[in-house]
N, C-alpha and C positions, 0 to 999 in steps of 0.2 A: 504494500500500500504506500501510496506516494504520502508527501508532509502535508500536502493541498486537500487532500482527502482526510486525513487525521484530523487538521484544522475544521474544517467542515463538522466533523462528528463530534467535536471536543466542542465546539461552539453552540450544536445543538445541545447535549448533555450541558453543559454551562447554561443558555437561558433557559432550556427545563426546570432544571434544578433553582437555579434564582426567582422563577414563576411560581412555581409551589411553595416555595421557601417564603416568597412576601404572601402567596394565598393564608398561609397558614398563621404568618402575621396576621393577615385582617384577619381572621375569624377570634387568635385571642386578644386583639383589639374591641372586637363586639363585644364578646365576653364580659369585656372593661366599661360596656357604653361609650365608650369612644369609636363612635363613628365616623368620625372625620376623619381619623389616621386609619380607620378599617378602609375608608374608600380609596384614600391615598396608596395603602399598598394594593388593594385591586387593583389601580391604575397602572402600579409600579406592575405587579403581574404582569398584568396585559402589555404593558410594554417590553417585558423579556420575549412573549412570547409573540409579538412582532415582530421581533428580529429574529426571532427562530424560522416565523411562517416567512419572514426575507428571502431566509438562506434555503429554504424549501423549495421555494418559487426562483432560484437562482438556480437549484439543482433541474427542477424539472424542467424549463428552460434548455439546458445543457443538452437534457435529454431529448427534448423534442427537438434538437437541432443535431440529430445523429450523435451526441457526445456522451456516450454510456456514461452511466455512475458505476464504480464500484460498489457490492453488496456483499457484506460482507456481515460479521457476526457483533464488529463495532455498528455497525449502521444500523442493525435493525434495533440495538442494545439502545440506540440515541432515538431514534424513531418511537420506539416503544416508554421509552424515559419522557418524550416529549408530551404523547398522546396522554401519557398518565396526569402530567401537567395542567394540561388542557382540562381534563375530569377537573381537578381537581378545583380549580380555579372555579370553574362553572358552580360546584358545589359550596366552595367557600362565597361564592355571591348570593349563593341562594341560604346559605346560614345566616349569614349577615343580615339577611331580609326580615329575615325570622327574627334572628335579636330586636330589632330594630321594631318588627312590629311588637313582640312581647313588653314591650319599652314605652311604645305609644298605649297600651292600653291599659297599663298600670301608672 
């Protein structure tokens, strides 16, 4: 595997993991009623994980232009790291919602 492809998968696994890592912030920010810094790390999420879906759309690009990606046991390791991100983020917005309403009603 060349360095340009390491980079590639290392930088997926990297905003993966800093996506979940602020999801999991907001939700023990809710926890706290702090909302404001729960939405701020959602935001920070969402922004890992556009530059993940960047380098995505930079691959299949490649791809669609005759330039194979390699697939290998890192890639699908980074792929699969991402998608879990993804879950997981979704689910921490939807907790946060829940605090938030538990909050309004008391």
């Amino acid at each position: 595997m060349n360095t340009d492809n390491m980079e590639v998968i290392m930088g997926l696994i990297m905003e993966g993991g800093n996506a979940k890592g602020f999801a999991v912030e907001a939700i023990r920010a809710a926890k706290q009623n702090d909302f404001s810094a729960a939405k701020n790390f959602l935001d920070k999420s969402n922004e890992s994980l556009s530059k993940a879906h960047n380098v995505q759309t930079n691959m299949l690009t490649k791809e669609a232009q005759g330039q194979p990606n390699e697939v290998n046991l890192y890639m699908v390791h980074a792929q699969d790291h991402l998608m879990t991100a993804i879950t997981f983020r979704d689910l921490a917005q939807e907790i946060v919602e829940l605090y938030e309403k538990i909050v309004e009603k008391n």
